[in-house]
C-alpha positions in Angstrom: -27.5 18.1 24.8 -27.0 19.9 22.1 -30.0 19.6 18.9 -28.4 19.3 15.3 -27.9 22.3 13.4 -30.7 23.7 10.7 -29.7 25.1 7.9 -31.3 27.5 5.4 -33.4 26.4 2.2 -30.3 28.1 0.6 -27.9 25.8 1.7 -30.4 22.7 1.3 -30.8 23.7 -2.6 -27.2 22.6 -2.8 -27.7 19.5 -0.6 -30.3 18.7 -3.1 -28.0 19.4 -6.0 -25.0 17.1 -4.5 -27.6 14.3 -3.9 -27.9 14.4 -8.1 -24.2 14.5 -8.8 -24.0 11.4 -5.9 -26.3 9.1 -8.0 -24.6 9.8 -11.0 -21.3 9.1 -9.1 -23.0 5.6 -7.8 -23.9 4.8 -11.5 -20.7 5.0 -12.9 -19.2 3.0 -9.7 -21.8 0.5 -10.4 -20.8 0.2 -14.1 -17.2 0.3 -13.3 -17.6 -2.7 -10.7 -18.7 -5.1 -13.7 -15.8 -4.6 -15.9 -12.3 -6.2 -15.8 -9.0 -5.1 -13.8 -7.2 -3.5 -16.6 -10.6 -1.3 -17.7 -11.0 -0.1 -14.5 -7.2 0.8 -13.9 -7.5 2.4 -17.3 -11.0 4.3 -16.5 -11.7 4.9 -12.8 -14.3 6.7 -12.4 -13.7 9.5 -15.0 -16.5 8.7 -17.4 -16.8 10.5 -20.8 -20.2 11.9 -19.3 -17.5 13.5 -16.6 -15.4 14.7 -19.2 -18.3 16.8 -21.3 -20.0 17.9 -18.0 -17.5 19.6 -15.9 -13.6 19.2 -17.9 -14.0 20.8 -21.3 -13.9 17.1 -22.8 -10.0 16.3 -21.5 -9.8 12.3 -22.3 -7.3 11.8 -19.2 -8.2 12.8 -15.8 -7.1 16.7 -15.7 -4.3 18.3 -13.0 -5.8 20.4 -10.9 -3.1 22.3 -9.3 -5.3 25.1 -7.6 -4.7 24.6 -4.0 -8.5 25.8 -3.6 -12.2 25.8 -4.2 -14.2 28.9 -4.9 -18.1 28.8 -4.3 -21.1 30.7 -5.7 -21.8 32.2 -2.7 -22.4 31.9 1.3 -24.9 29.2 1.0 -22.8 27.5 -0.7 -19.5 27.4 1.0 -21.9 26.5 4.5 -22.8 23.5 2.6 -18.8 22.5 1.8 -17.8 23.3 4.7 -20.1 21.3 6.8 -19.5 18.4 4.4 -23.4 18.5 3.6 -22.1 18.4 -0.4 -18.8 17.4 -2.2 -16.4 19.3 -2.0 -12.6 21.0 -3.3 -12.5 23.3 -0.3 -8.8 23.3 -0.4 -6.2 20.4 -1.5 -4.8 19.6 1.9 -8.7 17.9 2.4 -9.5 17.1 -1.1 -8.3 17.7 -4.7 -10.2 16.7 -8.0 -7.0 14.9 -9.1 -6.5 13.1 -5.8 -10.0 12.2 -5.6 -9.9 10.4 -9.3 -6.9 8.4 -7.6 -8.4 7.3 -4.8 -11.2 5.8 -6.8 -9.0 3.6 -8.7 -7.2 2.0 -5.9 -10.5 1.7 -4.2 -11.9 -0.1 -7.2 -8.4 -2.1 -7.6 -8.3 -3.2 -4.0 -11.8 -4.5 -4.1 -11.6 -6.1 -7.3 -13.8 -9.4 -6.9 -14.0 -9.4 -2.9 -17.0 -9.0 -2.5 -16.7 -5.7 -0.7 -16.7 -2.2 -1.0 -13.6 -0.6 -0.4 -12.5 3.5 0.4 -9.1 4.8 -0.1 -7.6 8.0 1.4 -4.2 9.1 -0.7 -1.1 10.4 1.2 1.9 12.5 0.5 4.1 9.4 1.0 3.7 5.4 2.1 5.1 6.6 5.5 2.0 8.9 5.6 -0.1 5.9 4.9 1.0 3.9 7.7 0.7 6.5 10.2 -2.7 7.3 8.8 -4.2 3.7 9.2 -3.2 2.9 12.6 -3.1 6.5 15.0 -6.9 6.5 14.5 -6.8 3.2 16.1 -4.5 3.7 19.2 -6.2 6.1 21.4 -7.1 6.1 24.5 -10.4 5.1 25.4 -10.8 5.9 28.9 -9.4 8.2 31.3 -5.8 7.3 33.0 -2.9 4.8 32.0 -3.6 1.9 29.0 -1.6 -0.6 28.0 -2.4 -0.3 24.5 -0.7 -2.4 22.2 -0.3 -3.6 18.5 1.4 -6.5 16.6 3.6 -6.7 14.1 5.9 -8.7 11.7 9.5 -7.5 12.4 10.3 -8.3 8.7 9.2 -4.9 7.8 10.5 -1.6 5.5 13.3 -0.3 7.9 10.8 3.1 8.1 8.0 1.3 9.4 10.4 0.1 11.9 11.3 3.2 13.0 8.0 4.5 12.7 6.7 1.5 15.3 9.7 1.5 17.8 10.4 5.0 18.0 7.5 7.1 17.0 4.7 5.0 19.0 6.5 3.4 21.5 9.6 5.7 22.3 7.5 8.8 22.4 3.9 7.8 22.6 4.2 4.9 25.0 2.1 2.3 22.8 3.5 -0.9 22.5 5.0 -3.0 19.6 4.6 -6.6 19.8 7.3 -8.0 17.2 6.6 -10.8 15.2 9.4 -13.2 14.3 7.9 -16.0 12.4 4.5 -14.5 10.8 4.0 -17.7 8.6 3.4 -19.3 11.9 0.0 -18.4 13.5 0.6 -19.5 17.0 3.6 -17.0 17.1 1.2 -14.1 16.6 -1.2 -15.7 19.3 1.3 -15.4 22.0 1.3 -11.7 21.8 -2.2 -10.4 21.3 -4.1 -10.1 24.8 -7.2 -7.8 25.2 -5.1 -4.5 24.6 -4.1 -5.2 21.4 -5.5 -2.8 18.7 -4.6 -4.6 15.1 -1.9 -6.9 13.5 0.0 -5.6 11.2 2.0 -7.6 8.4 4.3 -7.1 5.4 4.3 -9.2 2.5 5.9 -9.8 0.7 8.5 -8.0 3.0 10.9 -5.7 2.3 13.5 -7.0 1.6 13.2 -10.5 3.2 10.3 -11.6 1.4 8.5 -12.5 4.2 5.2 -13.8 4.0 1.5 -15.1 6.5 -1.6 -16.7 5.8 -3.7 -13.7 5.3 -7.2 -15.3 5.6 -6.3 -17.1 8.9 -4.5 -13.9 9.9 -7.6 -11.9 9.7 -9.7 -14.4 11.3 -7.3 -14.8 14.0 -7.5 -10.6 14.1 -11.4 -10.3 14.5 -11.6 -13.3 16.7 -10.4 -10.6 19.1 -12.5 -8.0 17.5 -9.3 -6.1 16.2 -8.7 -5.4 12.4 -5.9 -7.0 10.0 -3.6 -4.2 8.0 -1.6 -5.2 5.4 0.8 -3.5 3.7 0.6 -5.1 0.2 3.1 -2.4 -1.6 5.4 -4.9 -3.4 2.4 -7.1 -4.9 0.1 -4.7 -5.5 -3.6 -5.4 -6.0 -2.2 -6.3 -9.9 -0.9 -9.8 -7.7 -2.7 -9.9 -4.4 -5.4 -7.8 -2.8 -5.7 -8.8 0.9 -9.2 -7.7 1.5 -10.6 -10.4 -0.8 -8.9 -13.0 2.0 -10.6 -11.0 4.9 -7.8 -8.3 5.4 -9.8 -5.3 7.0 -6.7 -2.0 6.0 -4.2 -2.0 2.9 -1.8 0.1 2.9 0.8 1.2 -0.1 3.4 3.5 -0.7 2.3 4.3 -3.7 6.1 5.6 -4.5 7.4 2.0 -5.0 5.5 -0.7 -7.9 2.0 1.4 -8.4 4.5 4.5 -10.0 7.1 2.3 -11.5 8.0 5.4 -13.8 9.8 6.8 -10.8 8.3 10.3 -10.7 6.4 10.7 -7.9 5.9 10.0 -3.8 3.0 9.1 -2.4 0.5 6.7 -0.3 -2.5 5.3 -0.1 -4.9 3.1 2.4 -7.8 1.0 1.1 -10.6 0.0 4.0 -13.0 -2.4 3.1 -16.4 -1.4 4.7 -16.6 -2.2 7.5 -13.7 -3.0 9.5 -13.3 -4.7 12.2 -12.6 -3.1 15.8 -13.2 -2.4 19.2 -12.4 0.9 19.5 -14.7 3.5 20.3 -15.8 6.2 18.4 -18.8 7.8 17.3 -18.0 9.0 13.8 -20.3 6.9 11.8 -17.3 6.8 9.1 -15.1 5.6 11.4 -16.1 1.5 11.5 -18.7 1.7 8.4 -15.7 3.3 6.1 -12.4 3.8 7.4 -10.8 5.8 5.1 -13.3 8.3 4.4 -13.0 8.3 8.3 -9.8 9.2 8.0 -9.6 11.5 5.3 -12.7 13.5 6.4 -11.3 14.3 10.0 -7.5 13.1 11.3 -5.9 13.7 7.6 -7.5 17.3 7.2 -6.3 18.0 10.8 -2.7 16.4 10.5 -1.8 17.5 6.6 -0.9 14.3 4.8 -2.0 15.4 1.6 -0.8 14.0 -1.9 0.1 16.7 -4.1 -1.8 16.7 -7.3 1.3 16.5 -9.6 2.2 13.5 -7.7 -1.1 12.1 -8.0 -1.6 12.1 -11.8 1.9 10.4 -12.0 0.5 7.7 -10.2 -2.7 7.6 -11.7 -1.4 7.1 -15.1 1.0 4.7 -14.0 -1.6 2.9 -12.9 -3.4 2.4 -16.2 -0.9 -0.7 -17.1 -0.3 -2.2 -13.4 -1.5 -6.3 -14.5 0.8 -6.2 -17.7 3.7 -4.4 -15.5 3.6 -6.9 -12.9 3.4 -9.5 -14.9 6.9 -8.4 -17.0 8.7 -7.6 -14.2 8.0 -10.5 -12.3 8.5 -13.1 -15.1 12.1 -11.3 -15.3 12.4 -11.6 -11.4 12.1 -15.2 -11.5 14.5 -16.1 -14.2 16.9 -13.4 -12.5 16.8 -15.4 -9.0 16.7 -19.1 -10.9 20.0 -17.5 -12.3 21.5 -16.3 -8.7 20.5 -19.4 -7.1 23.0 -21.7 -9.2 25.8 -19.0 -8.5 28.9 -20.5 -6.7 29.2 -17.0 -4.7 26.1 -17.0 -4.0 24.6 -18.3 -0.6 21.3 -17.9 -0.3 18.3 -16.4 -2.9 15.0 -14.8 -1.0 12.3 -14.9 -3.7 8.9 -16.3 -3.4 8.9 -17.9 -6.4 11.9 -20.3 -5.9 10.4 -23.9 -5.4 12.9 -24.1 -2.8 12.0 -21.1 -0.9 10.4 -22.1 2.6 7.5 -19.5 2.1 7.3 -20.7 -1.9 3.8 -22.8 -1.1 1.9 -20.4 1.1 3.0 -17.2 -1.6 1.8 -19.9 -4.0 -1.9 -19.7 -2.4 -1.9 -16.1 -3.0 0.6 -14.5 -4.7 -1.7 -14.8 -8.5 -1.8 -12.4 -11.4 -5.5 -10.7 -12.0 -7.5 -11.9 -14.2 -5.2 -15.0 -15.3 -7.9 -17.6 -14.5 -9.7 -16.2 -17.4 -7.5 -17.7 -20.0 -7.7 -21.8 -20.6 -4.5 -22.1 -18.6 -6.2 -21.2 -15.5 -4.9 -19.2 -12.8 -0.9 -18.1 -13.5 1.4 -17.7 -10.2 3.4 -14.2 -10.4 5.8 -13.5 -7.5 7.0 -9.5 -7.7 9.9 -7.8 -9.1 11.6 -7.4 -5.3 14.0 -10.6 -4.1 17.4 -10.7 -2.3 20.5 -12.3 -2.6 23.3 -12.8 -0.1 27.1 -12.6 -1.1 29.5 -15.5 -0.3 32.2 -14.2 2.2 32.4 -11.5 4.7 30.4 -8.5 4.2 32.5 -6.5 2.1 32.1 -9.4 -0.7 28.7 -7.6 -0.7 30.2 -4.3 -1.4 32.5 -5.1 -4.2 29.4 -6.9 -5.9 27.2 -3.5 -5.3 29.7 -1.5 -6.4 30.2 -3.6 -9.7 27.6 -2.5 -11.2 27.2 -0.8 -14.3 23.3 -0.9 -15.9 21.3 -1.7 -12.4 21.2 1.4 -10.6 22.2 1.7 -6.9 19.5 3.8 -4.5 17.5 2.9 -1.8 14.3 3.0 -4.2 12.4 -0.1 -5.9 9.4 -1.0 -7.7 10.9 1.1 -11.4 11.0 0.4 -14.3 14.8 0.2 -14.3 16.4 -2.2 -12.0 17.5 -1.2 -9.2 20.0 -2.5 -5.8 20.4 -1.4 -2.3 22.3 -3.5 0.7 19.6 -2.6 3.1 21.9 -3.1 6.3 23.5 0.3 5.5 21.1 2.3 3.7 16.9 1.3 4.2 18.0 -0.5 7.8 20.6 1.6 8.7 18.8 2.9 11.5 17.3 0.3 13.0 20.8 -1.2 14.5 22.0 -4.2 14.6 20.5 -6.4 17.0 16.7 -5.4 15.1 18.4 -6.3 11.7 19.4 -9.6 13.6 16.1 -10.1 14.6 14.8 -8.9 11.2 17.1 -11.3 9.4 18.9 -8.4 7.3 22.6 -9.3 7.3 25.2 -7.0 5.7 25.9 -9.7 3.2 22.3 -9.1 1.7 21.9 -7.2 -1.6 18.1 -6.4 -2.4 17.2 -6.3 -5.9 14.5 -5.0 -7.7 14.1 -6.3 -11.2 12.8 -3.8 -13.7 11.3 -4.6 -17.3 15.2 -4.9 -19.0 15.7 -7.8 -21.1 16.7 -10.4 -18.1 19.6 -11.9 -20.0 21.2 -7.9 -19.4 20.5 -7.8 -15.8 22.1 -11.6 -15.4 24.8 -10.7 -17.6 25.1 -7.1 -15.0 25.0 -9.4 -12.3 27.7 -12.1 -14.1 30.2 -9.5 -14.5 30.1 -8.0 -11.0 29.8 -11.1 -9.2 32.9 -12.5 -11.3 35.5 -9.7 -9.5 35.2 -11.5 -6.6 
């Protein structure tokens, strides 16, 4: 057996040092845990102490473009490089910028669940995913597994192809689809004892699917497995799973949390711990997942955010509740409007009475902080909904094409409203019989409803629908 390595009083000066800078880092966390939502997606945990100390006074957090770290001398660099001290060593591993990011959607994600959260930023949501579950799909013994995951079909046409041809084309892991995740038993028919983690959507992209998170997760770690959630189209501004029992989040961070359209990038939020049965003897690796992660498979793999991408989304960031809350407001009169139109069929948004997911979204779906006021809590449902086009599918088409102020691209979550028919762009990929399954017609238009005046969207909307 190897004996733990000894290191020189050198390198243990800086070790003593880094303890110094920790506590002050676990003061400011502790201050920034009693405020309010919107202070901490202002603040983070760049304090004005933070500011004078170590960036010439700069008010907002600082880009740090400098792909690397240099140190003082040896002693010093043995101390980073065995992760004895914080560390810059070099941007794929960590970044000052990136780290200031990760902080706020740690603090976000946690906000009032009574649990301390990590976060790990990616390049991209896609990065994300990948990210939260490889770690926990190994193998754990020597010769064939029959490892296996579950997962809601109603997913981002990536993650799709991500699951079914990534892990199980190439790697051989199972994907357990989902049909009806608002219905528990339909997940307990596919976990057995080789089943890793459940994974769910919601609201979904772009069915607006939707689950019970609390008895989701408790269903997950009644067979010692954790409960991810991909949360991208609520953000925590509306839900934040982890508060229900939700073990993983996971966001691409290029959709709702950077409305302004400038940037790509990811993120996973662990609460500590997690959940599983997998083995490993990382300490990280139950106690605080997405350290795990960032520490050791995301400096191996290269997922890293770039910096300029992570000070879009930070700032973005600074006005997520009152965002949300616009853009959803303007969502709902937008699908109230579509739902009265004769060629119009059928409206997916969870905040249509008459939606069949309407009263469990109800249960969860809540803006921040809104049970502060004397109204008590206020019900806000997202900026993403659907709408399916009278006719054969080329009704859809002539309606896409029609219009003149909401944009058409595969993109969602801006500022500016935005359209895609998923069946031949986002889904494309994922044929036809999984897009049955999936419920994504070619009929289907997805909208995303930005912070326009809504009576210009409908009116968009009016004039393109009317050529049919």
């Amino acid at each position: 057996m190897s004996s733990a390595p000894t290191y020189s009083p050198g390198v243990m000066k800086y070790v003593e040092e880094a303890r110094k800078l920790l506590a002050e880092r676990d003061a400011a966390l502790a201050r920034m845990k009693a405020m309010r939502f919107d202070t901490i997606a202002v603040h983070g945990l760049y304090t004005v102490e933070e500011a004078l100390k170590r960036n010439q006074g700069a008010v907002i957090e600082p880009l740090y473009l400098s792909a690397s770290q240099a140190y003082a001398d040896s002693d010093e660099l043995e101390a980073a490089l065995a992760y004895l001290v914080p560390t810059w060593c070099y941007t794929r591993i960590a970044n000052p910028t990136t780290y200031y990011l990760e902080w706020v959607l740690a603090l976000l994600e946690g906000y009032r669940a009574g649990r301390d959260t990590s976060c790990c930023v990616t390049a991209s949501g896609m990065g994300a995913i990948m990210a939260a579950t490889d770690p926990l799909l190994v193998k754990q013994k020597d010769g064939p597994e029959r490892i296996n995951f579950v997962s809601c079909v109603q997913v981002y046409g990536g993650t799709f192809q991500q699951f079914s041809q990534r892990k199980m084309k190439e790697r051989g892991v199972e994907c357990r689809w989902v049909r009806r995740p608002w219905d528990l038993e339909d997940w307990k028919s596919k976990i057995d004892e080789d089943t890793r983690f459940l994974y769910m959507e919601m609201p979904s992209n772009p069915q607006q699917s939707f689950a019970d998170v609390k008895a989701l997760a408790d269903l997950a770690h009644s067979w010692g497995i954790p409960a991810i959630v991909d949360a991208t189209c609520a953000t925590p501004a509306l839900l934040r799973p982890i508060a229900h029992g939700a073990d993983i989040v996971v966001h691409s961070l290029t959709k709702s949390i950077t409305s302004g359209g400038f940037a790509v990038g990811g993120a996973l939020v662990s609460r500590k711990p997690i959940t599983t049965k997998v083995r490993n003897d990382h300490p990280l690796f139950k106690e605080s997942y997405a350290e795990y992660v960032k520490f050791l498979p995301y400096r191996d793999n290269g997922p890293a955010s770039a910096p300029a991408n992570a000070i879009f989304a930070l700032n973005d960031l600074r006005t997520l509740r009152s965002k949300m809350d616009v853009v959803s407001r303007n969502c709902q009169k937008v699908a109230e409007w579509l739902q009265k139109h004769p060629r119009v069929y059928q409206v997916d948004y969870l905040g249509l009475p008459s939606y069949h997911l309407h009263g469990l979204a109800k249960r969860y779906m809540k803006l921040v902080d809104s049970g502060d006021g004397p109204d008590g809590e206020v019900n806000r449902y997202g900026h993403l909904m659907s709408f399916r086009v009278d006719g054969p599918p080329e009704n859809a088409r002539k309606v896409f094409d029609g219009f003149r102020m909401i944009f058409r691209a595969t993109d969602l979550g801006r500022i500016k409203s935005v359209a895609t028919i998923p069946a031949i762009s986002t889904h494309q990929q994922q044929g036809e019989e999984a897009r049955r399954m999936a419920d994504v017609p070619p009929q289907l238009i997805r909208l995303c409803v930005g912070a326009e005046h809504p009576d210009d969207v409908i009116a968009d909307l009016d004039q393109a629908l009317g050529a049919l």
